[in-house]
VOLUM-557380 format. One line per 8 residues: number of its first residue (from 0); their letters; for each residue x, y, z of C-alpha. Coordinates in steps of 0.2 Angstrom, whole numbers, plus 5000, padded with zeros to 4 digits. Example, Ala and Ser with C-alpha at 12.3 -4.5 7.8 and 13.67 -1.06 7.14 Angstrom:
<rs>
0	as	5062/4978/5039 ~ 5068/4995/5036
</rs>
This chain:
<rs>
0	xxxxxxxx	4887/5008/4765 ~ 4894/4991/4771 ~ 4900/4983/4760 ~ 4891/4966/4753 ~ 4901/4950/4760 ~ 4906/4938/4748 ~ 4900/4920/4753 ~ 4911/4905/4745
8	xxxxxxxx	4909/4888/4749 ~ 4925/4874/4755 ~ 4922/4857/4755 ~ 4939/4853/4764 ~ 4954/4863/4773 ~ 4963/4867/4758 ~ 4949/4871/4748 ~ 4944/4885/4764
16	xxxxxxxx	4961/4892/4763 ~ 4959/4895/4744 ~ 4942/4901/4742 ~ 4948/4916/4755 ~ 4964/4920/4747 ~ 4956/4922/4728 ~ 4943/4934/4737 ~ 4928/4928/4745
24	xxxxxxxx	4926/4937/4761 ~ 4920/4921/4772 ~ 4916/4904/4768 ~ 4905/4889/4772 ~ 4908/4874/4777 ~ 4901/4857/4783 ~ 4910/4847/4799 ~ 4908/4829/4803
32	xxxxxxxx	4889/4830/4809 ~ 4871/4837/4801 ~ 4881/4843/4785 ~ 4871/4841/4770 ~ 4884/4837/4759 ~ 4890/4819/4766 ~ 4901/4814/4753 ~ 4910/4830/4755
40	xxxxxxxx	4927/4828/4763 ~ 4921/4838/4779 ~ 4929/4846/4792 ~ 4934/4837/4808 ~ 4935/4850/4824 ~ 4952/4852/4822 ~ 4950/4857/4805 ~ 4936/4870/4808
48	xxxxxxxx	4948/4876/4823 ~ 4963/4878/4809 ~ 4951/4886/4797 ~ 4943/4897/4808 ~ 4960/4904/4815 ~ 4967/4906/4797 ~ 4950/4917/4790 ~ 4951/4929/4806
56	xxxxxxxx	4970/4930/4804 ~ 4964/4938/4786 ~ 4948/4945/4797 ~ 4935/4934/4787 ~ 4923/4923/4793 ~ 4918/4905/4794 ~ 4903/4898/4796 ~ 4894/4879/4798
64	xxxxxxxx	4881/4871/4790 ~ 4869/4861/4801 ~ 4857/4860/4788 ~ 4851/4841/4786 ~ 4835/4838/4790 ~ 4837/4829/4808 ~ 4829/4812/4812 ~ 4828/4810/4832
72	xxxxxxxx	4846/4800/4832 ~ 4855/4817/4824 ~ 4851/4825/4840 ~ 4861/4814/4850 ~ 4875/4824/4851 ~ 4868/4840/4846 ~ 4870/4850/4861 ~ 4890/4844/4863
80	xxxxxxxx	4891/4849/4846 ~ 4885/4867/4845 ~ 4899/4869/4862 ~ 4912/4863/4853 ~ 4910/4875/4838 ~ 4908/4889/4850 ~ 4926/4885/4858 ~ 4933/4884/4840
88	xxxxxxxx	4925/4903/4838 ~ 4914/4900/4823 ~ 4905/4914/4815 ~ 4889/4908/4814 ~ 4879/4892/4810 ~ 4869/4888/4796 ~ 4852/4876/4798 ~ 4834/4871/4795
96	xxxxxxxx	4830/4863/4814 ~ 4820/4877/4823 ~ 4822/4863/4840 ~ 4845/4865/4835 ~ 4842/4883/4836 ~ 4832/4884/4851 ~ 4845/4872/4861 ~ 4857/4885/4856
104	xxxxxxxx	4849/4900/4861 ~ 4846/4890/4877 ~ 4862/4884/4881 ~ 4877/4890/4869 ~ 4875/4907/4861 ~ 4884/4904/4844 ~ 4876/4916/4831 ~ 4862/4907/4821
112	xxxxxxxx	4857/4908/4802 ~ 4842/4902/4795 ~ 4846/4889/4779 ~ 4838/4891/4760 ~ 4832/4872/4763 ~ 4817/4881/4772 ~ 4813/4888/4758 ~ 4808/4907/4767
120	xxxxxxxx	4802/4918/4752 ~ 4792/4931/4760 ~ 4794/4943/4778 ~ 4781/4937/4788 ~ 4792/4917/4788 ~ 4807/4931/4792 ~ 4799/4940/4808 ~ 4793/4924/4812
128	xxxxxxxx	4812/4918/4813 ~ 4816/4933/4822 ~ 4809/4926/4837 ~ 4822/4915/4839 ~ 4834/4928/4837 ~ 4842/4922/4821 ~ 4854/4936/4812 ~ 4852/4930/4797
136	xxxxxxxx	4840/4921/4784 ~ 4847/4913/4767 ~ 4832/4916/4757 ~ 4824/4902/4744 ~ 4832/4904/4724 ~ 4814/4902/4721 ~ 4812/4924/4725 ~ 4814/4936/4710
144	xxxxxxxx	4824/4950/4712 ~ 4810/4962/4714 ~ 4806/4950/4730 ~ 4821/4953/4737 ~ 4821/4969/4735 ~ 4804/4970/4746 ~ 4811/4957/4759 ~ 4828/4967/4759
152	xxxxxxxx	4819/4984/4764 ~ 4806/4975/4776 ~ 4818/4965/4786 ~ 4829/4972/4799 ~ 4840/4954/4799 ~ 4853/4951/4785 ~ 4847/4941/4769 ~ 4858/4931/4761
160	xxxxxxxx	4856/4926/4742 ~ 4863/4913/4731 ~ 4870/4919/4715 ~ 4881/4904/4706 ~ 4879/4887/4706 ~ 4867/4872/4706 ~ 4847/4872/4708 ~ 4839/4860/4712
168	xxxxxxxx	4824/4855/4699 ~ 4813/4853/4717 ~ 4808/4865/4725 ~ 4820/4870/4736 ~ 4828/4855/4738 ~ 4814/4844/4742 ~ 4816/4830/4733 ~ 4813/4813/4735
176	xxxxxxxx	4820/4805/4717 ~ 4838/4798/4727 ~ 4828/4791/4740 ~ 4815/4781/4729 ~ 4827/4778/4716 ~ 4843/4772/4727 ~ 4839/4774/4745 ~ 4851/4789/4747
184	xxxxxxxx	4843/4804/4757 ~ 4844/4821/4748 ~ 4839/4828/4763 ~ 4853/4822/4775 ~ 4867/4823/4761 ~ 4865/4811/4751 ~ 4857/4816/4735 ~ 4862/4806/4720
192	xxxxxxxx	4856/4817/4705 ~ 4843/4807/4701 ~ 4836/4822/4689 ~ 4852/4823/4680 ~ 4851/4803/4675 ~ 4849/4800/4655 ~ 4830/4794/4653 ~ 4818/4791/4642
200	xxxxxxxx	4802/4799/4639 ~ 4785/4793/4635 ~ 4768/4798/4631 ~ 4759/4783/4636 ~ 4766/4768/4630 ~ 4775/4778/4614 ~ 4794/4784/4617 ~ 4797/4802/4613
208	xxxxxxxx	4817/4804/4613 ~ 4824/4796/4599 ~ 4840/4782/4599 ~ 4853/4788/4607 ~ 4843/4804/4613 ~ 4839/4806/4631 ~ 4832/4815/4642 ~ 4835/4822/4660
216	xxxxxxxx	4825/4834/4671 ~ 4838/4845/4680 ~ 4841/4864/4679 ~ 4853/4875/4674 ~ 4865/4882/4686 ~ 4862/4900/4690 ~ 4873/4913/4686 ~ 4870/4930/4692
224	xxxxxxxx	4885/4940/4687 ~ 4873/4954/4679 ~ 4865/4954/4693 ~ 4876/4959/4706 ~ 4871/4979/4706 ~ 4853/4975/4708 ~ 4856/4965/4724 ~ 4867/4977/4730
232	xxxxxxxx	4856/4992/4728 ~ 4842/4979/4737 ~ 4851/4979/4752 ~ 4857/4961/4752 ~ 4869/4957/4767 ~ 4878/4943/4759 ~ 4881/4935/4741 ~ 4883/4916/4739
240	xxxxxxxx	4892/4905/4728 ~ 4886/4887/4727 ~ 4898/4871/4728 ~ 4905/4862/4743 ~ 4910/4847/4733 ~ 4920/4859/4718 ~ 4936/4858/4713 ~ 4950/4873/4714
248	xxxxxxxx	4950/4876/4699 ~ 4930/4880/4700 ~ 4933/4891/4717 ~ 4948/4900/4708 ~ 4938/4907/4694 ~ 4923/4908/4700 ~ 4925/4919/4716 ~ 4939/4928/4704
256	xxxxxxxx	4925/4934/4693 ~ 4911/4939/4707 ~ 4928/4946/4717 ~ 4932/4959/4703 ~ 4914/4963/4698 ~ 4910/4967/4715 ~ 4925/4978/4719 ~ 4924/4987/4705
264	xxxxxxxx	4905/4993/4707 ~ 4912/5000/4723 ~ 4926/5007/4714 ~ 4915/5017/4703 ~ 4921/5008/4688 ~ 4915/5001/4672 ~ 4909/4985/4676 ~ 4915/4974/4662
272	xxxxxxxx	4908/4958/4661 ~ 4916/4953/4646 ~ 4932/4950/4657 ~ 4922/4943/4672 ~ 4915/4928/4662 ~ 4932/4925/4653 ~ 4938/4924/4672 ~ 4924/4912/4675
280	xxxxxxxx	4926/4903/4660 ~ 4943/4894/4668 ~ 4932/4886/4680 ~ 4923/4867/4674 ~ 4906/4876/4671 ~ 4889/4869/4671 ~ 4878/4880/4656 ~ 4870/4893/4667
288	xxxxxxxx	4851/4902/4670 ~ 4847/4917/4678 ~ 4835/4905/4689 ~ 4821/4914/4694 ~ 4830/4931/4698 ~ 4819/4939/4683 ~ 4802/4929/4687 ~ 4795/4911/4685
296	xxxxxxxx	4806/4900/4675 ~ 4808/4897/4657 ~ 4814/4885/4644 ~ 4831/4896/4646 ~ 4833/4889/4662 ~ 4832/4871/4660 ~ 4845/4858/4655 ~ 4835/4844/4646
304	xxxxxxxx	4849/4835/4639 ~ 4868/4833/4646 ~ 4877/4833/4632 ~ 4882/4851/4636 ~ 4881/4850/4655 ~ 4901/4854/4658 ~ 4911/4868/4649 ~ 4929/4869/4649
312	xxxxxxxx	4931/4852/4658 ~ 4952/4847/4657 ~ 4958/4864/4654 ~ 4965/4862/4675 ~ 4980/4856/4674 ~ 4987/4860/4693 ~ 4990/4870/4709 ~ 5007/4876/4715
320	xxxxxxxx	5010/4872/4732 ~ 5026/4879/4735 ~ 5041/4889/4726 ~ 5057/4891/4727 ~ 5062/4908/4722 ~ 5080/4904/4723 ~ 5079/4890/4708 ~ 5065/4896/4701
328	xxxxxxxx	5057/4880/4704 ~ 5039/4878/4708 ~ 5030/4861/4716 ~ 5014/4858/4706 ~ 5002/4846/4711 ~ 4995/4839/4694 ~ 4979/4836/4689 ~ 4979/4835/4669
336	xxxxxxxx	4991/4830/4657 ~ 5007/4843/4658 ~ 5023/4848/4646 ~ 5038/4854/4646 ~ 5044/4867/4634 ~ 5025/4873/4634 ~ 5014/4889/4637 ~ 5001/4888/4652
344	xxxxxxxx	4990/4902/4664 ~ 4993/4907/4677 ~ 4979/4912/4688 ~ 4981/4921/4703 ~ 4971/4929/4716 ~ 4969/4949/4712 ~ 4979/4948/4696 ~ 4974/4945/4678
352	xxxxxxxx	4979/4929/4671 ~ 4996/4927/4665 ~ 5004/4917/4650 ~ 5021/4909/4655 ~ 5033/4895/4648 ~ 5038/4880/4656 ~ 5056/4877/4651 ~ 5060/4861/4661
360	xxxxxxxx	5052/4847/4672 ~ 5056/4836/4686 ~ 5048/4820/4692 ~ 5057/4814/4709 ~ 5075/4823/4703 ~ 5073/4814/4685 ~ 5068/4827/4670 ~ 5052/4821/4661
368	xxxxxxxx	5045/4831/4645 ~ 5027/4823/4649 ~ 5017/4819/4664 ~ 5001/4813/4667 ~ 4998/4808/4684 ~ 4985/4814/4692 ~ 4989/4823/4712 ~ 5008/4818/4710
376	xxxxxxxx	5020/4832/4714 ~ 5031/4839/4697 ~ 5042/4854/4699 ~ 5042/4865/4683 ~ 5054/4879/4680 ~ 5049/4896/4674 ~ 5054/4913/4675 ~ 5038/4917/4681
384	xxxxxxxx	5037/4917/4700 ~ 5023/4909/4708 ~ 5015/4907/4727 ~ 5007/4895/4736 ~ 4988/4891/4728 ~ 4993/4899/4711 ~ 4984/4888/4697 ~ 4991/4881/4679
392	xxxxxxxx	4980/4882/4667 ~ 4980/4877/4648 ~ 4981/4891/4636 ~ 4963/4896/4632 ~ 4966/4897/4613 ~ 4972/4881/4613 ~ 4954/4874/4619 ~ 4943/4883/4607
</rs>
């Protein structure tokens, strides 16, 4: 059986080098053009070359999203475009344009993947697609499981499925709240989140949510840990995490916790989610669903008010970004508040997290107890050795 890839998402270079070294077994990624996440950093060509050099160094794959829905001046430079990213050696490419795919089959050859904002949910869409001799369809998160299994076992191209991260409350991602409401177009990357705004709700003329009670429309973000037998029994080609615009700290623990569950269904092992959400759990966590994996939709899988939209937000406190093994000295870039003479985490790909003491800290070659700048370089000393993207966590009982 081959096994089932692990798809990650990387908003920028270093975010790309990450997500592949805490486990995910290829990434995506938007470049400067027809990306659906605009106010993502982005990857210039040099970057994508980089990228792509370090993931088949580690033989993983990188792929490109060309997913936005393409107005006649996209396609300016679309042909140029595609060449490029075949000289950079990309794995394949991601889109909604059947007119960018056929300019590729006509004149470039890069291997092409059929995006979710298509919203393909059933195998006739899928052999219809196969006539433009795409490898690969990311199916809707609209499709139960037992859908998938049927599409999975009907199909002879590979099916990709979400499994953690945002939904959108459209359908598919068809919205047009950002555009009405601010002129930003959620289908060329520039949603605004309209549906997870603070609003208030009326019956006619009379308000429903009380003072200082709102309401929003959004869902909640799916979470399929449980489910990851199921879709590999269904044949699924390729899980997928959601969140080219997260932080480390989110792509740390969250392809950490799929990383191990996978694994260790392939292992033969007990599969012990207990320990996988307590690996997820260090990540800044919207409350989760199970979307419509096990049919249509309930109240369980909406978010109606915010107050509890983010879990665990501040517990990040930094990323090591290089050690000195000699002094026992590592370079921390901070993001939250930090102390000397104080226990932290340390999370690190393919080991469990670790507790370790601080015992002194340097700002610029002058000792500091505190520090609470945020993307400034500190350098820590521990006994504990560390390695490049290592993270520093506060202590979890500390938070609850």
């Amino acid at each position: 059986m081959k096994k089932i890839e692990l798809l990650a998402p990387a908003g920028d270079l270093d975010r790309l080098k990450l997500a592949l070294l805490y486990g995910a077994d290829a990434v995506y990624i938007g470049g400067k053009e027809m990306s659906l996440r605009s106010h993502a950093s982005n990857f210039t060509i040099e970057d994508i070359k980089e990228g792509v050099e370090f993931a088949h160094n580690l033989n993983k794959k990188v792929y490109i999203t060309c997913n936005m829905v393409m107005h006649n001046e996209d396609k300016k430079n679309a042909l140029n475009y595609l060449q490029e990213l075949k000289k950079c050696k990309v794995d394949g490419i991601i889109t909604s344009s059947l007119d960018l795919i056929n300019l590729n089959n006509q004149f470039v050859g890069n291997e092409m993947h059929i995006s979710t904002q298509l919203s393909t949910l059933n195998t006739e869409a899928i052999k219809f697609y196969q006539n433009y001799k795409v490898t690969r369809v990311v199916l809707g998160r609209e499709c139960s499981l037992k859908e998938i299994k049927d599409i999975c076992a009907n199909t002879p191209v590979e099916i990709e499925v979400f499994i953690h991260g945002g939904m959108c409350s459209s359908y598919s991602g068809k919205c047009m709240l950002s555009n009405v409401m601010t002129l930003r177009d959620a289908n060329r990357g520039g949603c605004a989140h309209s549906c997870r705004w603070k609003y208030y709700l009326y019956e006619w003329k009379n308000r429903l949510n009380k003072k200082n009670e709102y309401f929003a429309m959004s869902s909640k973000d799916l979470c399929a840990l449980k489910d990851i037998p199921k879709l590999i029994k269904a044949g699924v080609a390729s899980l997928k995490i959601e969140g080219r615009m997260k932080s480390y700290n989110y792509l740390c623990a969250i392809i950490s916790a799929y990383r191990k569950c996978i694994d260790d269904y392939y292992d033969n092992k007990k599969l012990n989610y207990k320990y996988y959400y307590d690996l997820m759990s260090y990540g800044e966590n919207r409350v989760t669903g199970q979307g419509f994996l096990h049919g249509e939709v309930t109240i369980n899988e909406q978010l109606f008010t915010l107050n509890e939209e983010f879990k665990n937000a501040g517990d990040f406190i930094g990323i090591v970004r290089s050690y000195d093994k000699e002094l026992k000295i590592a370079n921390v870039e901070i993001k939250n508040k930090i102390l000397s003479d104080c226990e932290y985490i340390k999370l690190s790909p393919r080991h469990k997290p670790k507790k370790f003491k601080i015992q002194k800290m340097y700002f610029e070659n002058n000792e500091v107890n505190v520090f609470t700048v945020a993307n400034k370089i500190v350098q820590i000393k521990t006994k504990e050795m560390f390695k490049p993207y290592d993270i520093i966590h506060a202590k979890r009982e500390e938070k609850r």
